[in-house]
N, C-alpha and C positions, 0 to 999 in steps of 0.2 A: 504494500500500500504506500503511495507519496504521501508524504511529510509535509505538513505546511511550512511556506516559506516564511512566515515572521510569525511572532507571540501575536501579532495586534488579529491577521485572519484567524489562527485556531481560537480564540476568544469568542468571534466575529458567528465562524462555525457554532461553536459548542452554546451559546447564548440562542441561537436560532432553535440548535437542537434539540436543548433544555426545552423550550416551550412545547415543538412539536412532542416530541414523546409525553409529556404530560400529559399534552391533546389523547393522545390514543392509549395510554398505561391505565387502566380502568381496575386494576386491584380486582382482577375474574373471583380470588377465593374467598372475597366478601358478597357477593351478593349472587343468586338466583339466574339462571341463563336468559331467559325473557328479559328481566332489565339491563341483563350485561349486552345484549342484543341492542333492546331500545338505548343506550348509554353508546353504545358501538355506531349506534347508526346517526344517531345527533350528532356524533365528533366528527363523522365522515360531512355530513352536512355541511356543519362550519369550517371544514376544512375547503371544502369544492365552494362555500360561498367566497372565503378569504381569497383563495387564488381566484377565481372571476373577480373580483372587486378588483385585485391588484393588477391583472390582466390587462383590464379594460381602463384604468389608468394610466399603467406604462404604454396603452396601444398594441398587444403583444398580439388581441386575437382579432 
């Protein structure tokens, strides 16, 4: 795997990353598969709404 080139991008990375995985880390062995499901499928939502918002912003689509 490539290494990043300065401290300031792996920060830059691991700060993006932090948030995304919390998006999607739902703690499965606390709750019931129906709400892990319903919990599963909100994060994908807000996830596909985030990237169109940012999309259509930068002009991307």
């Amino acid at each position: 795997m490539r290494r990043f080139k300065s401290p300031s991008l792996t920060q830059r990375f691991l700060a993006v990353h932090g948030v995304v995985l919390n998006q999607f880390r739902l703690g499965r062995h606390c709750i019931r598969a129906m709400r892990y499901r319903t919990f599963r499928d909100d994060a994908f939502e807000a996830w596909r709404r985030a990237v169109c918002d940012y999309a259509l912003r930068k002009n991307i689509l």
